[in-house]
VEXPARO-463024 format. One record per residue: y, z, x of N, C-alpha, C, O in turn; residue in three letters. Coordinates in steps of 0.001 Angstrom, whole numbers, plus 500000, padded with zeros to 6 digits. Example, Ala and Ser with C-alpha at 12.3 -4.5 7.8 and 13.67 -1.06 7.14 Angstrom:
BEGIN
494310507800513190495500507800512300496700507800513200496681508465514236ala497750507080512850498940507140513670500030507870512900501138508039513409ser
//
This chain:
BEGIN
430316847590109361431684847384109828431776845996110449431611845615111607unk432101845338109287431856843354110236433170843599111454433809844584111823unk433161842255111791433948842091112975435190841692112449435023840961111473unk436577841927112769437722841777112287438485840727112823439585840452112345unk437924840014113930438266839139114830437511837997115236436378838303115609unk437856836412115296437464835540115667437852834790116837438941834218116884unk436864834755117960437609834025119525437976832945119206437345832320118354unk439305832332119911439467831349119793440563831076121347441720831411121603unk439560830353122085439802829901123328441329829640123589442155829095122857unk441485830254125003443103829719125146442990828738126522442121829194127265unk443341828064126825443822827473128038444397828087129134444115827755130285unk445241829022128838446278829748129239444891830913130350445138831196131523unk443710831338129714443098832636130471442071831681131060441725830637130506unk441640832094132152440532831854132992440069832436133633440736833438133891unk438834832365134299437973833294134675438194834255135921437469835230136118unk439251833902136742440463834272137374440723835642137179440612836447138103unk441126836023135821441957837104135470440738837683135543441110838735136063unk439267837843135393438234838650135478437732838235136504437111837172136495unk437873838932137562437207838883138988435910839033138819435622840003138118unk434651838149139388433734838424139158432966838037137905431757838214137757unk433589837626137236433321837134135483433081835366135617432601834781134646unk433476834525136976433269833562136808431794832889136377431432831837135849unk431313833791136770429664833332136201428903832687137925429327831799138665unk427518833701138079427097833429139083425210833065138544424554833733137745unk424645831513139493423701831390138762422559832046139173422564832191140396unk421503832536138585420215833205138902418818832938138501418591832208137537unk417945833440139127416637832906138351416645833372137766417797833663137442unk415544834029136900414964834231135318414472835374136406413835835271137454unk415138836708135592414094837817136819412861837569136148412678836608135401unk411753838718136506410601839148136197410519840617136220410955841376137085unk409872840905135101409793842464134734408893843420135884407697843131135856unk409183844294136690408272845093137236407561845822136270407405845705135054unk407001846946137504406017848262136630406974849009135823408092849394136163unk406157849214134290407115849793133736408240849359133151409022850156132633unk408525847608133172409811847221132833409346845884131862408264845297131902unk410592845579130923410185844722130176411641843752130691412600844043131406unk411194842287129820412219841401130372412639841193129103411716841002128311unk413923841164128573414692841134127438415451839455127629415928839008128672unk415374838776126321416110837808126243417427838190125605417275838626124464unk418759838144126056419877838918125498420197837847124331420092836630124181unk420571838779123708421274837670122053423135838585122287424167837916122314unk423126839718122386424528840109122144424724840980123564423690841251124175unk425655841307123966426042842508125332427388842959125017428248842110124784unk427808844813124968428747845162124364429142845358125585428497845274126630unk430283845637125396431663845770126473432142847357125936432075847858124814unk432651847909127246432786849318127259433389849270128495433035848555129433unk434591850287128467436117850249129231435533850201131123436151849601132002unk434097851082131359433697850807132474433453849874133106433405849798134334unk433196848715131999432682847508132657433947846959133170433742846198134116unk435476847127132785436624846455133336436566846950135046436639846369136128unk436361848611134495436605849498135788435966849186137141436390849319138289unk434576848635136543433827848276137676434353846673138285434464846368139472unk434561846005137377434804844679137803436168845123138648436061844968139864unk436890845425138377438190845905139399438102846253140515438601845611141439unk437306847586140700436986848383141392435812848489142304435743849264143258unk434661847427141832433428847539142622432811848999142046431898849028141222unk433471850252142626432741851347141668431262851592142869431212851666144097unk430067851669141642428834852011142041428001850540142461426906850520143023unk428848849245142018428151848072142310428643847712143488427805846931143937unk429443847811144196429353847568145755430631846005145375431487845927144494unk430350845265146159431230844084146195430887842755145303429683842499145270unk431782841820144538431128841071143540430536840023144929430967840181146071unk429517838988144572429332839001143361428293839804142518427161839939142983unk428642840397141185427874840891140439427938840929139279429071840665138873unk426485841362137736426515841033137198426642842644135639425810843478135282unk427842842408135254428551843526134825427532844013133026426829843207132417unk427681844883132769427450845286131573426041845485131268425143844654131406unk425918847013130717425322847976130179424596847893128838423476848361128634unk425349847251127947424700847200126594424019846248126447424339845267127117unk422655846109125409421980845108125118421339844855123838420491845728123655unk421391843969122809420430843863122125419629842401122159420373841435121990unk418600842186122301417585840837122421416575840922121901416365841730120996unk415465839871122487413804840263121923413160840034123484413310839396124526unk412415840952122885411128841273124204410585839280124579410177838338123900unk410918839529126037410384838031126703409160838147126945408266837455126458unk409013839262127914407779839550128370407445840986129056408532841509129300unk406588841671129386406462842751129627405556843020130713404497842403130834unk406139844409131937405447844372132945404125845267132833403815845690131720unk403271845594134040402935846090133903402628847676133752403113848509134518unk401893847945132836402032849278132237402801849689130988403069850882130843unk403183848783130062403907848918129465403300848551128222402715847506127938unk403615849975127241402626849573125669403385849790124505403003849786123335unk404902850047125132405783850214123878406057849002123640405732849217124808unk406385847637123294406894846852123208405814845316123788405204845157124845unk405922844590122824405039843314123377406535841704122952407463841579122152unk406012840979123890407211839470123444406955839527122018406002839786121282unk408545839078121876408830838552120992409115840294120010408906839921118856unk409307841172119959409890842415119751411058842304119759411392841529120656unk412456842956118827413546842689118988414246844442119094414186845274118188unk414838844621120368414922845344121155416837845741121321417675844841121378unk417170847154121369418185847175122089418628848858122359418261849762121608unk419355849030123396419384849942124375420490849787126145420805848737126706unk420706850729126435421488850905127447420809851017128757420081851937129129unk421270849577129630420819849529130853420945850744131753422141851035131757unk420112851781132693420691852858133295421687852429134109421845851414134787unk422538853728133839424414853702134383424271854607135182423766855616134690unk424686854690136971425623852989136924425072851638137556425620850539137463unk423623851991138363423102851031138892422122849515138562421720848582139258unk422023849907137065421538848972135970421925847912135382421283847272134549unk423138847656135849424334846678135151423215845537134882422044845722135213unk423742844114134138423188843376134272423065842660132683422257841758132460unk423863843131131781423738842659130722424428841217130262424092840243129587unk425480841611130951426386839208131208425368838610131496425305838251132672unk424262838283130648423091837224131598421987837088130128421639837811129195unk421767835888130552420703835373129339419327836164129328418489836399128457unk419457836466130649417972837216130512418167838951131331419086839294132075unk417168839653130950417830840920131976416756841840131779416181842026130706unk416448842553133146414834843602133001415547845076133177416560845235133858unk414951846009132547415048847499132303413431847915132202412354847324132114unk413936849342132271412775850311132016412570850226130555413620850238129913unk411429850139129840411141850159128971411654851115128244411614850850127043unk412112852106128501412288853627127884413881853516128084414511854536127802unk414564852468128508415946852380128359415739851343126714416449850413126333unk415091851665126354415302850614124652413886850656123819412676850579124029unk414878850838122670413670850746121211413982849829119874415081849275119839unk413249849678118987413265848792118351414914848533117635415775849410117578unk415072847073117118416340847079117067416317847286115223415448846783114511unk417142847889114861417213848208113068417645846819112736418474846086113276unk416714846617111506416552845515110929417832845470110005418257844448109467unk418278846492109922419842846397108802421161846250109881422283846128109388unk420999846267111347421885846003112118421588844148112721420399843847112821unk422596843066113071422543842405113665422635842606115443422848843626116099unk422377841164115887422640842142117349423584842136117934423512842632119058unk424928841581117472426455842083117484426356843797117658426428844644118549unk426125843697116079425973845573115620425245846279116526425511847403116950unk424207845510116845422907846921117975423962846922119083424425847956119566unk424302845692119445424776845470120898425790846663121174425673847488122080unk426704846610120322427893847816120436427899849025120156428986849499119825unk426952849732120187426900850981119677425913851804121048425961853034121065unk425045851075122155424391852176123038424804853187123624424535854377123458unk425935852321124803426807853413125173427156854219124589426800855396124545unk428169853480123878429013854922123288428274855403122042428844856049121163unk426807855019121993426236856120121129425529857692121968425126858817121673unk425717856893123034425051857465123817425576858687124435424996859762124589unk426913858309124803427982859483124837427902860621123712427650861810123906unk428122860104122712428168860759121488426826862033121531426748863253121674unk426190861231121378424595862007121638424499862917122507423929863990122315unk424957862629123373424192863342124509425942864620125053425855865469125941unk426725864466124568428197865700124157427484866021123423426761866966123738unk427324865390122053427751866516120829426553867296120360426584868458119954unk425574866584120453424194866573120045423213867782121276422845868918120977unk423007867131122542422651867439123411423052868837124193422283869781124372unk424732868740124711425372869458125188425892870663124556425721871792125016unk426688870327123229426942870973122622426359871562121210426944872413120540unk425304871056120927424536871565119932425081871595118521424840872503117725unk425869870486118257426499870901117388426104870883115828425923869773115328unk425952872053115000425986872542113629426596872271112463427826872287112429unk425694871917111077426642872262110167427643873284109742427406874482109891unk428867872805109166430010873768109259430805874024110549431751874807110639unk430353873346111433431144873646112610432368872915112620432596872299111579unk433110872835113420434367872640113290434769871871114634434967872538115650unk434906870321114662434736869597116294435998868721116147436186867774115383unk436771869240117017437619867625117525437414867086118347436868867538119354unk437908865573118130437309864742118816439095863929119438439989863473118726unk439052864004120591440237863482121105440355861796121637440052861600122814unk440687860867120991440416859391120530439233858913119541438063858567119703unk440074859058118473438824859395117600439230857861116883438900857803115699unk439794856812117346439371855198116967439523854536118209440090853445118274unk439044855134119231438311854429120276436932853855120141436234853998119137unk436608853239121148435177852993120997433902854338120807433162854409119826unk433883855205121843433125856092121346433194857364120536432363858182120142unk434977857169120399435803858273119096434951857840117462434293858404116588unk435314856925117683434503856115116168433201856332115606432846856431114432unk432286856409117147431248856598117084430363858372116775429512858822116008unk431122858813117771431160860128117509431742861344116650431580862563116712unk432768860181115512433059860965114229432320860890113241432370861720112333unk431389859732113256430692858944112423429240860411112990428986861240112116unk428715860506113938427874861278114295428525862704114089427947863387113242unk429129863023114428429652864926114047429177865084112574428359865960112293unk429852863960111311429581863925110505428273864148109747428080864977108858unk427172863019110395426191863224110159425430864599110310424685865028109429unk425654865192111389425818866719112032425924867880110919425378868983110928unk426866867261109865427553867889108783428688868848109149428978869815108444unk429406868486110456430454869209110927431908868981109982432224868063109224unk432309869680110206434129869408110044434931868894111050435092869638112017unk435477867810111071436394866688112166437097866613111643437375866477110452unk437900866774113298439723866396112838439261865741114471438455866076115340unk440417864477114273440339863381114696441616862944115173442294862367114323unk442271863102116646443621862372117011443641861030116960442610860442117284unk444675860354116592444986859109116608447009858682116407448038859284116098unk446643857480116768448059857147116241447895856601114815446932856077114256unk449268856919114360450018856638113137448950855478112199448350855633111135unk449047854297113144448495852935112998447291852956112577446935852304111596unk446382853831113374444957854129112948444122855327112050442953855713112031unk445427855713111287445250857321110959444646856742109506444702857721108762unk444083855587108731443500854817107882442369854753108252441405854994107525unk442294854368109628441170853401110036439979854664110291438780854424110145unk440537856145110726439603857257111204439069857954110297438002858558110399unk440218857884108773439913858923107776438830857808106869438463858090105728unk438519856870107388437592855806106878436480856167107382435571856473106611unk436315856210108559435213856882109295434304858360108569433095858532108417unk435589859330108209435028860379107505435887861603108204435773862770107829unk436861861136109389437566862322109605438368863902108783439451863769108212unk438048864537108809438447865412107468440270865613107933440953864847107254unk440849866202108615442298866303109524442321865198110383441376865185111172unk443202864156110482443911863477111213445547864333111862446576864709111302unk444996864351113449446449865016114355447033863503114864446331862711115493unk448402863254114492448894862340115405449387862413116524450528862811116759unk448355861932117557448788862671118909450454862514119316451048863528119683unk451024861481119252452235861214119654452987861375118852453830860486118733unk453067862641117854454376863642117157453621864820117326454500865657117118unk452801865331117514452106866398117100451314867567118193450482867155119000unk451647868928118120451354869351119565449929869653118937449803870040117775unk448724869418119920447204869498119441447361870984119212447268871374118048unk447546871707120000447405873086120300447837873731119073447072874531118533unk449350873393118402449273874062117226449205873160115749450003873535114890unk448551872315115493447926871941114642446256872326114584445752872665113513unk445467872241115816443837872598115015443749874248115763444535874634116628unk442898874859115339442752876536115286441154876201114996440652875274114361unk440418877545115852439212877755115573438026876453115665437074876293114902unk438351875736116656437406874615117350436576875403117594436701876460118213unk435078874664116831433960875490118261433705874084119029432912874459119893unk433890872705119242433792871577119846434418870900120109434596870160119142unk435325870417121435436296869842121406435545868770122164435065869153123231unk435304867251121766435024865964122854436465864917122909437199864122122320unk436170865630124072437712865243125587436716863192125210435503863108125016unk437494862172125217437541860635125485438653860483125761438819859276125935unk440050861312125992441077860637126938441864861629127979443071861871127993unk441089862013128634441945863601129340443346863561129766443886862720129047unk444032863960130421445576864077131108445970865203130155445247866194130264unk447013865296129183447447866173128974446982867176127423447184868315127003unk446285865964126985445926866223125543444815867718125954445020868927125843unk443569866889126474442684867551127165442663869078127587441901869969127210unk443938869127128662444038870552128832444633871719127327444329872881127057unk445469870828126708446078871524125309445358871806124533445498872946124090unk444165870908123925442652871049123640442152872161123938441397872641123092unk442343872795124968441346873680125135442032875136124180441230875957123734unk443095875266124018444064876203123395443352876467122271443151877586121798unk442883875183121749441891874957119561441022875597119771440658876130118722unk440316875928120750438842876411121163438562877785120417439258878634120974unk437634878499119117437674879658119133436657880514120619435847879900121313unk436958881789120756436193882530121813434340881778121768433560881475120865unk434316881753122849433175881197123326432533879583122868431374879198123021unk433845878717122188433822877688122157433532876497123273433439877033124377unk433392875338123341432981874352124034433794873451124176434097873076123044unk434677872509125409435422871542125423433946870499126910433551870685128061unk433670869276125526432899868356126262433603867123126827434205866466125978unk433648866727127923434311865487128545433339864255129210432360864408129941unk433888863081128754433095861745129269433929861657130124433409860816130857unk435265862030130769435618861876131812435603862763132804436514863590132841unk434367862781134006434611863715135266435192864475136191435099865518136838unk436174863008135875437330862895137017438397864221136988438439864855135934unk438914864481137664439836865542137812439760866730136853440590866988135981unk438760867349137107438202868449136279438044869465136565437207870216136066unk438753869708137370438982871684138042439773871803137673439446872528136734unk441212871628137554441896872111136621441429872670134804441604873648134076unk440945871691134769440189872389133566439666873248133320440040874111132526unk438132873222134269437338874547134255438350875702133954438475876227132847unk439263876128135407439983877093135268440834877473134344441079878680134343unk441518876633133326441879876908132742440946877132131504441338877691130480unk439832876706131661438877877415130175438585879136130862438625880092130088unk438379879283131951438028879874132386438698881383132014438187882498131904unk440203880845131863441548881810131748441500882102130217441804883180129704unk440996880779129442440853881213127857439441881942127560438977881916126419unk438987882385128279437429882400127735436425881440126966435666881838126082unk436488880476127291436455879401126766434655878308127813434066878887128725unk434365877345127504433736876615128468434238875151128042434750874598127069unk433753874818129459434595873270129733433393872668130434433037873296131431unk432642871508130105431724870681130641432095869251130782432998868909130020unk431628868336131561431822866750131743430391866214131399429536867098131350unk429998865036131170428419864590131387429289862977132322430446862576132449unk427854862487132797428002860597133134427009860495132291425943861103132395unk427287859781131482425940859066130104424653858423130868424802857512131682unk423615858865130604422397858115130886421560857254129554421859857258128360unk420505856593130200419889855937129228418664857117128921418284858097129562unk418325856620127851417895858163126975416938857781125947417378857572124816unk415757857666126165414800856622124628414931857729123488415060857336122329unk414904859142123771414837860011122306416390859888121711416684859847120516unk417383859836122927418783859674122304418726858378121481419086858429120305unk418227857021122102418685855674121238417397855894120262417236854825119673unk416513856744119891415622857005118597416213857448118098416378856693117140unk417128858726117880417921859322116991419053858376116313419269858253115108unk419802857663117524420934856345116999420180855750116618420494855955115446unk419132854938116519418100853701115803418054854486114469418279853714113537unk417855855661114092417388856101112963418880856423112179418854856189110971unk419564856693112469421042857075111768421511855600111073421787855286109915unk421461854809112421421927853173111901421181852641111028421620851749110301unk419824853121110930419114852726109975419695853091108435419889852340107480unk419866854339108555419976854976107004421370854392106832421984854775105835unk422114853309107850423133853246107217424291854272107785425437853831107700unk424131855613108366424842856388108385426113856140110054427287856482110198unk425340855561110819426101855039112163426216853569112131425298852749112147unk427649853339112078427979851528112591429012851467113419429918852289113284unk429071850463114451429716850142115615431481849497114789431348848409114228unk432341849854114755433402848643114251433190847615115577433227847820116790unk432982846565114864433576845871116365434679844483115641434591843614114774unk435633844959116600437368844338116871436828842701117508437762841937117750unk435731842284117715435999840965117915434231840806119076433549841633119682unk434147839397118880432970838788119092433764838125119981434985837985119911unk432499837440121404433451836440122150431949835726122766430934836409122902unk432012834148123127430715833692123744430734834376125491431596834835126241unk429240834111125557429413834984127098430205834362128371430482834955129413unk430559832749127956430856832244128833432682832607128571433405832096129426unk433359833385127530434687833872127679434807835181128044435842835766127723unk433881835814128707433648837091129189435010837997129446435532839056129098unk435230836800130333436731837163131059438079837359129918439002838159130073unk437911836404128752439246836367127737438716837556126987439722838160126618unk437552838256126536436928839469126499437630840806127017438017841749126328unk437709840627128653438257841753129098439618841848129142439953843009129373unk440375841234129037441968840642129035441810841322127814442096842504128008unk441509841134126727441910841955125615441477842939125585442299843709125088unk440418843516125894440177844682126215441127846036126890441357847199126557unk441553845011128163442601845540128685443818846177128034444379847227128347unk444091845360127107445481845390126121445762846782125977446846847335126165unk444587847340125593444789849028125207444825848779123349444682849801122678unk444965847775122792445269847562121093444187847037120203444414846734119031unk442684846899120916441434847085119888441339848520119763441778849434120461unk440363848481118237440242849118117499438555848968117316438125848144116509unk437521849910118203436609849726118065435785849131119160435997849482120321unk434720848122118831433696847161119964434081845804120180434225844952119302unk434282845623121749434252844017121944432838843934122216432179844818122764unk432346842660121743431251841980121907431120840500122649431878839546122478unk429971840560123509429737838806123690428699838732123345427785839534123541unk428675837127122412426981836799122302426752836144122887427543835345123389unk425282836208123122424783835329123896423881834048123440423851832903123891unk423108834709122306422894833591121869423090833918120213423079835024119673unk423278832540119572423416831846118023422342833271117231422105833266116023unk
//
């Protein structure tokens, strides 16, 4: 899925509009026990990283250094460490949420937050797919166990990790139906969605029947209606935490179950994504590439709410 978009600098945005994005300078860490030092080539962007820059969040006050995703090559390696030697080309999800650190030429993790990078992916492609492979994985795969023949909707299903996780149900050999708007109802049944619901004409509740998997990526109202598709002793999985008693109870009232996860870094989860992307079967869309030093004109569009897929920054050529 190449990139559909080319940066092209404005005058008009500056580093301003991304608090914290101005760029702060640092040494060259060094890898502890257990940790390797990654030279970054690409770092994906994922809606938290706005949240945090806004918000501070779990990073406390800027200045700080934002983002989760990574693909590079092994710099150097600490001690204890026998997965990976320099010069290895590597990618994986910094642990969330105290791991940030991917805006930066260089950046140390646990070794077991990353594995080799697929030689049929660039590191655009590795870069954008951890997180929200990771989500994917660890709902559909993990949580919900999900089966051939099963039957899963997925609620933003040409979002960033909607995309990802239709592309995975699939592999699963499930049956997906996939909300979207009008605009993107091309872009999902490309993916492999079998039913496209258009959320904004269409009541969820009586269009899909007999869900055994529903993955919640935009809760408020869809979310709770969602749970209605559920057959008896079905599953509604959520990446969003937040305001989730209402829910329970109302699965509770359907006979139904209702779970949340916070995504962790996961080496058997990014082995399973390393091996899918391999065969070809998982790719990231990504809506646009940006250098690391436009980080900020990055999140401004991000913001927009109107990509389709992964923003990316590279870092290096």
């Amino acid at each position: 899925m190449p990139s559909s978009k080319k940066y092209t600098p404005s005058r008009a945005r500056t580093a301003t509009r991304c608090g914290g994005l101005s760029g702060v300078v640092r040494a060259r860490p060094e890898p502890g026990v257990g940790q390797i030092l990654v030279a970054v080539h690409a770092a994906g962007l994922n809606p938290t990283d706005a949240q945090h820059r806004r918000l501070g969040l779990f990073l406390g006050e800027p200045p700080f250094t934002l983002g989760w995703d990574v693909s590079g090559v092994v710099e150097s390696v600490g001690l204890g460490v026998s997965l990976f030697q320099p010069g290895d080309e590597v990618f994986g999800m910094l642990p969330y949420p105290d791991g940030a650190g991917a805006y930066a030429e260089y950046v140390t993790g646990p070794v077991r937050a990353f594995v080799p990078k697929p030689a049929a992916l660039s590191h655009a492609e590795a870069a954008a797919l951890p997180m929200a492979a990771l989500v994917a994985w660890q709902t559909l795969v993990e949580t919900a166990h999900v089966q051939r023949g099963q039957r899963v909707l997925v609620l933003g299903a040409a979002g960033g990790v909607g995309h990802v996780a239709v592309q995975l149900a699939k592999a699963r050999g499930a049956y997906v139906l996939g909300t979207a708007s009008t605009a993107k109802s091309d872009f999902v049944r490309g993916l492999g969605v079998d039913e496209v619901i258009d959320y904004s004409t269409t009541d969820i509740a009586k269009e899909a029947r007999d869900i055994d998997v529903v993955l919640d990526l935009v809760g408020g109202a869809d979310r709770l209606r969602s749970l209605e598709t559920l057959r008896p002793g079905g599953i509604l999985v959520s990446s969003l935490p937040v305001d989730f008693d209402e829910v329970t109870a109302r699965a509770a009232e359907l006979g139904v179950r209702a779970t949340n996860i916070v995504v962790e870094h996961d080496h058997a989860g990014m082995t399973g994504i390393a091996a899918l992307a391999e065969s070809g079967r998982l790719r990231a869309r990504i809506a646009a590439t940006y250098p690391l030093a436009a980080a900020a004109d990055a999140h401004a569009d991000a913001e927009t709410g109107r990509t389709t897929g992964k923003l990316v920054l590279t870092v290096r050529p």
